[in-house]
N, C-alpha and C positions, 0 to 999 in steps of 0.2 A: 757406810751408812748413807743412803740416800734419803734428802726429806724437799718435801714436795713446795709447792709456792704456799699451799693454804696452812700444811704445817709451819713454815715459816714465820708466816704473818700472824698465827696464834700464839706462838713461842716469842715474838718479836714484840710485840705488845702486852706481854704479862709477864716480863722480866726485864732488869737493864742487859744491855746489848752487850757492857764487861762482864756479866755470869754469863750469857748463852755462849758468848766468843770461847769462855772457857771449855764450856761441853763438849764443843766444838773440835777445841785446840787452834783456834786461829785468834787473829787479833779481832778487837772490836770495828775499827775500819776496815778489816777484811769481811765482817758480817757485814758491812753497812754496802761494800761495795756489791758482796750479793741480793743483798735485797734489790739494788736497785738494776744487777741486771735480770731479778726474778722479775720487774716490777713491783715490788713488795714496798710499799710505806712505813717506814720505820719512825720512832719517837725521836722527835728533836733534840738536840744540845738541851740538857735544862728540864728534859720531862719529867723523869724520877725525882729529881731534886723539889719540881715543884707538884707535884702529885703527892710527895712524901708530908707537903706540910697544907695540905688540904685543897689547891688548887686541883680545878678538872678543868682538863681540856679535853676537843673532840677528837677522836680515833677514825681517822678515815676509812672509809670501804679499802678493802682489795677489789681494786679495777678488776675488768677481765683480761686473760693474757690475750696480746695482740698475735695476730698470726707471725711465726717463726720467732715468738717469744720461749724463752727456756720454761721448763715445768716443772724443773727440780732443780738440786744441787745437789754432788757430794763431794766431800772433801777428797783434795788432792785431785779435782778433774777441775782446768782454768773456767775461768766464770770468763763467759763471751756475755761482751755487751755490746 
């Protein structure tokens, strides 16, 4: 299963990063480490926790990929950073 940067960063930001790890089958630091070699901005330590009790914070853009940036992931292929 391959999923792209911009599915990432929609799946990454409208769930915590321990469910999607699941779907996955990887750890949550292992999603955290591909986002950041998709470039992908992922929710801080403390998001869901404080979003659950009415805190809003802001959701950054998805930059654009930088040239010889990756454009996808799939599991079981090493995330270059």
């Amino acid at each position: 299963m391959r999923i792209t940067r911009e599915e990432l960063y929609e799946q990454i930001w409208s769930a915590p990063a321990t469910k999607l790890a699941q779907r996955y089958d990887v750890s949550s630091s292992y999603l955290a480490r591909v986002c950041e070699a998709l470039n992908v901005p992922h929710p801080p330590r403390g998001y869901w926790a404080r979003r659950a009790v009415g805190d809003t914070m802001p959701v950054p853009p998805l930059p654009p990929a930088g040239p010889g940036d990756p454009l996808s992931w799939e599991k079981g292929v090493a995330v270059m950073e």
